[in-house]
Each structure stands twice: as C-alpha cells, then as structure tokens.
C-alpha positions as a Markdown table, in Angstrom:
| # | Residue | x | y | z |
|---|---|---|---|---|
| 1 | Unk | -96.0 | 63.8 | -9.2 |
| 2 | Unk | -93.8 | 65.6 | -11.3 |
| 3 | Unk | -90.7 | 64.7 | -13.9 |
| 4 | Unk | -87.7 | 66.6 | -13.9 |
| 5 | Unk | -86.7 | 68.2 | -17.7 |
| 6 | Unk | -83.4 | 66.7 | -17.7 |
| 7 | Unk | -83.8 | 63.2 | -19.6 |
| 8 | Unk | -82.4 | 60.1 | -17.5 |
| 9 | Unk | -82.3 | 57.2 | -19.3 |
| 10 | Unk | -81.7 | 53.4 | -18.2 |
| 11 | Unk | -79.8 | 50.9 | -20.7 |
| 12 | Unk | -80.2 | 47.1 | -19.7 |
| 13 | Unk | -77.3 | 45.8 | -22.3 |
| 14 | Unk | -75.0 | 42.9 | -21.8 |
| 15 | Unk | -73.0 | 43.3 | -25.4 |
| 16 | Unk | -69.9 | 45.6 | -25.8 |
| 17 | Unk | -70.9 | 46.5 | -29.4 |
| 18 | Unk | -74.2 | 48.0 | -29.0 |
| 19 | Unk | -73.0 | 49.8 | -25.6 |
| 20 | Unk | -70.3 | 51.3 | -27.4 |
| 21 | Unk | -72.9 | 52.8 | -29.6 |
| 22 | Unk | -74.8 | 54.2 | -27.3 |
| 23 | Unk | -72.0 | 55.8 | -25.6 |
| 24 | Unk | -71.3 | 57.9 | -29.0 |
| 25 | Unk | -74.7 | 58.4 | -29.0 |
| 26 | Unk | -75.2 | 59.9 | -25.9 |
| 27 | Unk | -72.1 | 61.9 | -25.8 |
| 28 | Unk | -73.0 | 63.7 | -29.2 |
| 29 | Unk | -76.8 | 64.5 | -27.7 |
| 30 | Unk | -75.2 | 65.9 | -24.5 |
| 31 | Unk | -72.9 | 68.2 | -26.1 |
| 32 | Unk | -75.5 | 69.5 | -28.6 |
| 33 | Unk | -78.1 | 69.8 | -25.7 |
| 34 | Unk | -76.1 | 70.3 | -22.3 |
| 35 | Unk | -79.0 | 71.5 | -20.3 |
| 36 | Unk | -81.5 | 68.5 | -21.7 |
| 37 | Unk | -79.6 | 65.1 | -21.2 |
| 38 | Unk | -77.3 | 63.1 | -18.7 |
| 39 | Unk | -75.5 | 60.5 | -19.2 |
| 40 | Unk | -77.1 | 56.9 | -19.5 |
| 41 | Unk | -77.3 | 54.7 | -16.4 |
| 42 | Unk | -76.2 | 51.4 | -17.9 |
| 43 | Unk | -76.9 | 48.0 | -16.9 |
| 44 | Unk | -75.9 | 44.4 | -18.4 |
| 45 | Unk | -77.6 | 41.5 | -16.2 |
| 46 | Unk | -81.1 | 41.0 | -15.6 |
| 47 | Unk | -80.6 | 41.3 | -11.8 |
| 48 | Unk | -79.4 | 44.7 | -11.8 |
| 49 | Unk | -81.7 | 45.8 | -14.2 |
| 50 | Unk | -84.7 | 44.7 | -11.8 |
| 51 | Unk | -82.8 | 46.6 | -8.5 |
| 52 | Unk | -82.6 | 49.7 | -10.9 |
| 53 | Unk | -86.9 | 49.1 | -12.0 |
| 54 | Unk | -87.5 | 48.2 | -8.3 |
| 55 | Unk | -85.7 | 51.6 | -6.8 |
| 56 | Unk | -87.6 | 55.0 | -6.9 |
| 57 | Unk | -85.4 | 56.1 | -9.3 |
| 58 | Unk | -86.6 | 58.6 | -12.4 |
| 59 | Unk | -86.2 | 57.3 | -15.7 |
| 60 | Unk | -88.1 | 58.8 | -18.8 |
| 61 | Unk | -86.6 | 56.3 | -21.5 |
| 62 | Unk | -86.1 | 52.5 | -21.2 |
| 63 | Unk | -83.3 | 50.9 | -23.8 |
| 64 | Unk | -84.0 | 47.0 | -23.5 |
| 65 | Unk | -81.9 | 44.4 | -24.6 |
| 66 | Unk | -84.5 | 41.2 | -24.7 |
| 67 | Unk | -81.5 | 38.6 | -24.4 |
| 68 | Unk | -79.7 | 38.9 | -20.8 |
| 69 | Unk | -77.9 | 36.9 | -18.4 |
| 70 | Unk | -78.9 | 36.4 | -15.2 |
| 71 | Unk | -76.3 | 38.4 | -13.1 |
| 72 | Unk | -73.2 | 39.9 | -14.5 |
| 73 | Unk | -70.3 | 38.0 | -16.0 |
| 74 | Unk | -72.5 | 34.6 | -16.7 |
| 75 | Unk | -73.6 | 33.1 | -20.3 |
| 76 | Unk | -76.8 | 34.7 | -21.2 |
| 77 | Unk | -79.4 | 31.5 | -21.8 |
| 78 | Unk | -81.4 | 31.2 | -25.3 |
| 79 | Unk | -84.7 | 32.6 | -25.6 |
| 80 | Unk | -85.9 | 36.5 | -24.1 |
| 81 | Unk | -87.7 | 35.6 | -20.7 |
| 82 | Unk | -85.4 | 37.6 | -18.6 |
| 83 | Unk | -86.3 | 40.4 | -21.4 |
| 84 | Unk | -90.0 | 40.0 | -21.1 |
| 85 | Unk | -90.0 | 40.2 | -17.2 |
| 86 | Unk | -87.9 | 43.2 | -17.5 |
| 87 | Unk | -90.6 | 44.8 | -19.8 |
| 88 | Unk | -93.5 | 43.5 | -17.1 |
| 89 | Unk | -92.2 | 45.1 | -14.4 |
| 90 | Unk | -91.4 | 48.2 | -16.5 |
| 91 | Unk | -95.1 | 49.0 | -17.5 |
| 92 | Unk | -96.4 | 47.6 | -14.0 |
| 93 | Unk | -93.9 | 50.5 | -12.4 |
| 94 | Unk | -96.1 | 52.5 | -9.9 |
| 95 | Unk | -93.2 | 55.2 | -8.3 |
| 96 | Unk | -92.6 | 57.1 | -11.8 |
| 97 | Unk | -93.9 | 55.4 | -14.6 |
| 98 | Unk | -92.2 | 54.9 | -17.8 |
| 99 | Unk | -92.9 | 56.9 | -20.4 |
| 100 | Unk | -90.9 | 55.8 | -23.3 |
| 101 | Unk | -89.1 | 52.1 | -23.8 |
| 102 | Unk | -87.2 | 51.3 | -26.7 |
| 103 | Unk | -87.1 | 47.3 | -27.0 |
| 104 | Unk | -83.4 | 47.0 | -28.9 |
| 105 | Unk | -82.6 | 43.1 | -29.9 |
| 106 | Unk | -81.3 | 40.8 | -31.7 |
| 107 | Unk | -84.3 | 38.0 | -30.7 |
| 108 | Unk | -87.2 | 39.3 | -32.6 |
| 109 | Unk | -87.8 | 37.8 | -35.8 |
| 110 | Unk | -89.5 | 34.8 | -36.1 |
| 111 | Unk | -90.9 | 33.9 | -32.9 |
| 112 | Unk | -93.8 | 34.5 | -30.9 |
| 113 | Unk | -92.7 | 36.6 | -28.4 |
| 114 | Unk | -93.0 | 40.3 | -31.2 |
| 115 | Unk | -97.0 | 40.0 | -30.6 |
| 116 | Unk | -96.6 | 39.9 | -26.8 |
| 117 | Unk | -93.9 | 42.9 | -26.9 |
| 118 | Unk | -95.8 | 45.1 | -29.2 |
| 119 | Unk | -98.9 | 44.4 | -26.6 |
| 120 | Unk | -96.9 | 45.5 | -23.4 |
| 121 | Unk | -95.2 | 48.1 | -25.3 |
| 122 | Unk | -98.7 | 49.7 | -26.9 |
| 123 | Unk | -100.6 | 49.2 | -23.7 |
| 124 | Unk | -98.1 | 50.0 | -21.2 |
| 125 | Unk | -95.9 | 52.7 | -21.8 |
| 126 | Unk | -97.0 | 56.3 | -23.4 |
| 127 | Unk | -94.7 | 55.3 | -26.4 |
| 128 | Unk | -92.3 | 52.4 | -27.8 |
| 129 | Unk | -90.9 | 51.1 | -30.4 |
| 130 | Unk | -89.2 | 47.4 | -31.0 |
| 131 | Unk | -86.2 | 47.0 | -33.6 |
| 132 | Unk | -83.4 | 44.9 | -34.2 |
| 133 | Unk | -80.2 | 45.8 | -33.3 |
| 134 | Unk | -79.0 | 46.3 | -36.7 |
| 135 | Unk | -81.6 | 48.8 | -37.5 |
| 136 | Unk | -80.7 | 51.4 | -40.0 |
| 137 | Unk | -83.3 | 53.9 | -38.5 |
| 138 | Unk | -81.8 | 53.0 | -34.8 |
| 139 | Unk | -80.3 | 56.2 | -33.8 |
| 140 | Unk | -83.4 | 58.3 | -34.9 |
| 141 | Unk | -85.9 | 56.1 | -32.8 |
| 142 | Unk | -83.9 | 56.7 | -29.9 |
| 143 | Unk | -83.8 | 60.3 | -31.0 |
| 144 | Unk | -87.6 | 60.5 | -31.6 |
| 145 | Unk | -87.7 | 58.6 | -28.1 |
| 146 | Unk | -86.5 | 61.3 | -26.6 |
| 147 | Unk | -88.7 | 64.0 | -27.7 |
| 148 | Unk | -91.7 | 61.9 | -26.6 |
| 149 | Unk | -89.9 | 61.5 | -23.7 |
| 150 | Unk | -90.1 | 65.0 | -23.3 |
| 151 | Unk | -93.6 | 65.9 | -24.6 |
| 152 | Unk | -94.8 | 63.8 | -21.7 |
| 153 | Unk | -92.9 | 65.8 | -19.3 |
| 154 | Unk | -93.7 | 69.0 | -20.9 |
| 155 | Unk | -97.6 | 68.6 | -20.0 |
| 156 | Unk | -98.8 | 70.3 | -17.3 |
| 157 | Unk | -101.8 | 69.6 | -14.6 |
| 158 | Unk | -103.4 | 71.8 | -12.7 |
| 159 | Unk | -105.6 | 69.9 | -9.9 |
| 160 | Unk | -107.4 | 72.7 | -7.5 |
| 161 | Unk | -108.5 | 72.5 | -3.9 |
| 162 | Unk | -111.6 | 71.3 | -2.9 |
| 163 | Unk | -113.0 | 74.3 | -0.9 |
| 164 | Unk | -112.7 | 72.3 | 2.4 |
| 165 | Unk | -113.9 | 68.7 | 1.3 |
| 166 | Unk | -111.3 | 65.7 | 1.9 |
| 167 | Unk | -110.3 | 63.8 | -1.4 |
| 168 | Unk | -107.9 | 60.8 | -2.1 |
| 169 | Unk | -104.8 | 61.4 | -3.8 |
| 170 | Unk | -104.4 | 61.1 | -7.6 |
| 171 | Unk | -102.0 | 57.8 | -7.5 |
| 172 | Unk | -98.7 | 58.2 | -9.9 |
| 173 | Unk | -101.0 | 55.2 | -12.3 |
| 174 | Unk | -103.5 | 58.0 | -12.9 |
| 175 | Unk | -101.2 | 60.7 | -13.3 |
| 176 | Unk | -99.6 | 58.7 | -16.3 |
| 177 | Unk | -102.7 | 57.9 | -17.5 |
| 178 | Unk | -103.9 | 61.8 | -17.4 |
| 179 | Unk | -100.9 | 62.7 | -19.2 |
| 180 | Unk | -100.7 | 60.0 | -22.0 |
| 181 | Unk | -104.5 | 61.3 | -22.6 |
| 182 | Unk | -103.0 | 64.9 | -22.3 |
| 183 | Unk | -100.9 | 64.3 | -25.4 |
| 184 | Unk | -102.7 | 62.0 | -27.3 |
| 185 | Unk | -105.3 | 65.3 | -27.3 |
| 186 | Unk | -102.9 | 67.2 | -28.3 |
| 187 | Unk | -103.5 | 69.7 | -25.3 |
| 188 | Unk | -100.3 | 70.8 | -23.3 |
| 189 | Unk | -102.1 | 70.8 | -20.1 |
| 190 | Unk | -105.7 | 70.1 | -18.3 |
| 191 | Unk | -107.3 | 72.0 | -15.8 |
| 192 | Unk | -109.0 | 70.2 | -12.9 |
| 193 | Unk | -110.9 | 69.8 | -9.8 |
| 194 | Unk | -113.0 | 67.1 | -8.1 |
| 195 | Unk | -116.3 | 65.6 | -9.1 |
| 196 | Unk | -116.8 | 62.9 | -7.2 |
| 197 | Unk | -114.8 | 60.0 | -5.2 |
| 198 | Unk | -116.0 | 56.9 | -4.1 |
| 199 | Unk | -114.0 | 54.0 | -2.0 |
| 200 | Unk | -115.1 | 51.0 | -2.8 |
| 201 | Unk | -114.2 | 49.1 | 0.1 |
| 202 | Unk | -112.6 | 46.0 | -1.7 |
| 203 | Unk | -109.2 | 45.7 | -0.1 |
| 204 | Unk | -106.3 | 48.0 | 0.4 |
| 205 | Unk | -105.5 | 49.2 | -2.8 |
| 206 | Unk | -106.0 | 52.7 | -3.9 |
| 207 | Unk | -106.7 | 51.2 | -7.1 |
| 208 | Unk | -110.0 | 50.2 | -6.2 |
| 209 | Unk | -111.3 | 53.7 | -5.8 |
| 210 | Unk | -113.9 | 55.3 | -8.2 |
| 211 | Unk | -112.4 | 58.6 | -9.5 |
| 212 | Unk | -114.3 | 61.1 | -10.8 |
| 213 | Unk | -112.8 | 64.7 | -12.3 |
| 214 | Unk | -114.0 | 67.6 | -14.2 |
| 215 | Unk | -111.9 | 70.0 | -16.1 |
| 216 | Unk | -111.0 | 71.1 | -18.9 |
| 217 | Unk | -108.0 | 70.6 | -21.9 |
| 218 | Unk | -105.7 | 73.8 | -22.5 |
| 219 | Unk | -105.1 | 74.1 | -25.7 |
| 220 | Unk | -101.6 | 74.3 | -28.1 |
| 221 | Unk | -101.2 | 77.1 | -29.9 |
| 222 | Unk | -102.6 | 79.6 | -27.4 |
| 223 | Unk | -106.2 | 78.5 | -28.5 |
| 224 | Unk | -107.7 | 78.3 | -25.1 |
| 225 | Unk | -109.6 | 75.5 | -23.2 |
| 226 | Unk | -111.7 | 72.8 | -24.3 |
| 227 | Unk | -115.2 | 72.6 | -23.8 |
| 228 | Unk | -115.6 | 70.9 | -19.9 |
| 229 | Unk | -114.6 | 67.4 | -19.9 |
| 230 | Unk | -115.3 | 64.7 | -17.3 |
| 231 | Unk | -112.1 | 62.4 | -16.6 |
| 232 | Unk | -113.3 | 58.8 | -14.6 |
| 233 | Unk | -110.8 | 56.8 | -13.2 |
| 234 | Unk | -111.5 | 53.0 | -12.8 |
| 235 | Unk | -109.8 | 50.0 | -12.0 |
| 236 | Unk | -109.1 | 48.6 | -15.1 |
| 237 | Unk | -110.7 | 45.3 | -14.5 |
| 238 | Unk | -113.8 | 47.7 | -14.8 |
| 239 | Unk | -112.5 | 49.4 | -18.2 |
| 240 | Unk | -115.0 | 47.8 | -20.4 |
| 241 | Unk | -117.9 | 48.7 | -18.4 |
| 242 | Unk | -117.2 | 52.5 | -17.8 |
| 243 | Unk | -115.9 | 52.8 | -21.4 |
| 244 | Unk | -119.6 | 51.4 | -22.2 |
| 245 | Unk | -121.9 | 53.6 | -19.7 |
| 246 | Unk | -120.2 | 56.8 | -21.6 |
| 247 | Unk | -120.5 | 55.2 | -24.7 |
| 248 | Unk | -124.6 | 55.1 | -23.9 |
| 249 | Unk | -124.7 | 58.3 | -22.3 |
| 250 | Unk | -124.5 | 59.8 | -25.8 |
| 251 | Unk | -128.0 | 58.8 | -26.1 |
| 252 | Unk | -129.2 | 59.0 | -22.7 |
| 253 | Unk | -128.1 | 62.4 | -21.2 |
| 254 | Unk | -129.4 | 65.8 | -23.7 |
| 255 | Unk | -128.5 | 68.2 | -21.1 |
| 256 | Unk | -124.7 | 66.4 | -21.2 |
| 257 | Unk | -123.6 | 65.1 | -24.5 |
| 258 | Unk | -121.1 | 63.4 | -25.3 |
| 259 | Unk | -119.0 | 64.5 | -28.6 |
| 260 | Unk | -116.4 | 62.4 | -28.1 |
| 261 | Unk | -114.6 | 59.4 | -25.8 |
| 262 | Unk | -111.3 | 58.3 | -25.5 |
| 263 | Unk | -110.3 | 55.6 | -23.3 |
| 264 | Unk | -106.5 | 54.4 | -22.1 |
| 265 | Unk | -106.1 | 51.2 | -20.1 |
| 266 | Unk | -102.7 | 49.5 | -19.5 |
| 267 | Unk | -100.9 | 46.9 | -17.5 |
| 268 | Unk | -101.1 | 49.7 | -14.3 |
| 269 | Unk | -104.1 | 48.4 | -12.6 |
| 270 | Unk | -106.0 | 51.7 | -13.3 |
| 271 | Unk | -108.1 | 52.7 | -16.3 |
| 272 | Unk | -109.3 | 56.1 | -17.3 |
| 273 | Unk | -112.4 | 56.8 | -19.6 |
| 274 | Unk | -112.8 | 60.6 | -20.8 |
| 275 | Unk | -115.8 | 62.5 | -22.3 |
| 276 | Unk | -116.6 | 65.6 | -23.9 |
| 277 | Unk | -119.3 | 67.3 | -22.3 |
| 278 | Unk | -121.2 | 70.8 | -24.0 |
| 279 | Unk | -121.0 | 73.5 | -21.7 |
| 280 | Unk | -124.4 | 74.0 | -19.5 |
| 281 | Unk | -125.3 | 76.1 | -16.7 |
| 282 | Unk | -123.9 | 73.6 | -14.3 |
| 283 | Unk | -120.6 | 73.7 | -15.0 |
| 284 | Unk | -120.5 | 78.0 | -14.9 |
C-alpha cells in the first residue's frame, strides 16, 4: 500500500466563513506548489462526511469541524457527537489510513470532550492537532499539517520475498503503523523480510495474526542502516504483553540485546512493538 505525492485533503465544514478561508488557503498553496496539492474535497453534513470516510478514497489530511448537522441544509444540534463519530471512524479507517487530522472548532473549551479528542487524535492518527476556529496560528497548523502529511508519504518500505515460503500480507493497519514508527525514528525507510508468522486461529480477522519482521532502518542523511531490528505485530488487545516480553528480553537474551523499544498502538486493531537488536552471526 502506497500514497500518491499529490496531497488530497477532505474538509467536513458546514459554516460559510471558515470554508471561505480555506478556499484562499488552498488556492495560494496550489499556485505556490502546482505539482504538490489539489483542491480540497469539501463536505458540510455529517452524512456525507461518513460516505466520503466509508469510500476507498485517498486522503492524507482530515479538516474536522466537531459541530455538524446531520445531512445538508438542516440546523446543526448542540453538542460535538456527530464530530466525535466522524473522528472514530477516521482513526478506525482500514483502506488508507489517515495520516494527518486537523480537529478545527468552535466547541472546545470547557467541556469534556478536549481529553477524549486529544486521545483519538494522539493514538490514532500519525499526527493532529485541535484548535479553535479563531486560532491565530490556524493557517500554519494546516501548513505544518501538510508537511507531515508528506513525511509520512515520503517513507519508503522495502519488504523482500521469502525465497519460496508462503506469508500473509502486511494489512494497510500495519503498514501505518510501520511508517508512523518509520518517522518517529527519524529513518526515511526500513528494509525488511519475514521472521516468523503465526495464525492464530481466533476468527476471521487478519488482525489476529502474530507478525514477526526483521530488518533494518535506513538512515537520513545518507548515514546507512541501523543495526538489525525486529518489528512484531500484535493485535492490540495484546500490546501490553508483547511491549513487556521485549521489555524483559533485555535481561534475558545476551546473544540479542535490546538497546532500545518503541511501541505504537492505536484505535486500528493492530499494535506493533520494535527492538534493537546488536548485530550477531545470525543475522549475516
């Protein structure tokens, strides 16, 4: 699963004021950077917004108005639960995840619902941010959410074949996953192949499989690759387990240890726990 480098980007806003903002916005960032940006895809009900999150459609940045109506042309009800389901399905999106949502509002002080958004937005997405709509700093968050938009994209992975042995796919979850830990290691790629696999036989859903990867982080700056690092996929229900087994084997494996973990979990059903591991005769 791939992204393209051109930067599509959904707006869910019902008010004229704000949408004529963005418009300006957008039409300046175009013209200064023709080959990086299209033109917003703008919705202003709640129902629309969920056909747009439901379709397979590529979007790299989310704008999200928290107060909406319903459907087109009725009175928008108090409160932000049409905002917060819109922000659910968002970070549970399994076709092309996410990377970057922008909660815009004008509902946020005061109330309980700011924990719960920062939660969904910190655990769910690769990066967000949550403002008011009279902001000062609004038009450089959207700017700054685009180059993280695009520092997502701009990672790459490199998965090779298994020299005749059948794996399972690596779902779009753990692909967004890979790259979010990608970035936050500052690398600009990783270089993989299969460890291990193992189907645990509860149900259906992909998510239930045990995925195990070795490879290693390609380094920014033309500074090479990483020592060998293991990358285990788990279903996040799991997370706190496998984040704990690597956490031991720092004092359990000598001919293996662990310098460092990192662990991502989000609302996707998948986690992903990742170790350093010293380079051994195994691994050359």
């Amino acid at each position: 699963m791939s992204y393209p480098r051109k930067l599509q980007t959904l707006i869910v806003e019902d008010e004229e004021g704000p949408l004529k903002a963005y418009e300006i916005l957008f039409d300046r960032l175009i013209k200064e950077d023709k080959n990086g940006i299209t033109a917003p895809s703008v919705v202003m009900s709640y129902s629309d917004a969920e056909k747009c999150l439901a379709d397979p459609n590529i979007y790299h940045l989310l704008i999200l108005d928290m107060g909406l109506p319903p459907s087109n042309r009725q009175t928008t009800p108090d409160g932000v639960e049409h905002g917060m389901r819109l922000l659910e399905l968002a970070a549970k999106r399994n076709d092309y995840p996410i990377p970057v949502v922008l909660v815009i509002s004008g509902r946020l002080g005061g109330s309980t619902d700011v924990p719960q958004i920062r939660s969904r937005i910190e655990n769910g997405f690769f990066y967000g941010q949550f403002l008011n709509k009279g902001a000062e700093d609004k038009e450089a968050q959207i700017i700054l959410g685009i180059q993280k938009a695009r520092e997502y994209c701009d990672v790459g992975i490199h998965l090779k074949d298994c020299q005749g042995k059948l794996f399972p796919t690596i779902s779009p979850c753990e692909r967004d996953l890979l790259r979010r830990c990608i970035c936050k290691n500052k690398s600009i790629g990783v270089d993989l192949e299969w460890w291990s696999a193992e189907d645990r036989g509860v149900g259906p859903d992909a998510s239930r499989w045990k995925k195990v990867l070795l490879g290693q982080f390609l380094l920014d700056g033309n500074l090479g690759r990483s020592n060998h690092v293991f990358f285990k996929f788990e279903p996040a229900d799991d997370a706190p387990y496998v984040h704990s087994a690597a956490a031991v084997a720092t004092h359990k494996l000598r001919h293996v240890p662990v310098s460092k973990i990192n662990a991502l979990t989000g609302v996707s059903p998948t986690s992903i726990a990742t170790f350093f591991a010293c380079c051994s005769t195994d691994f050359d």
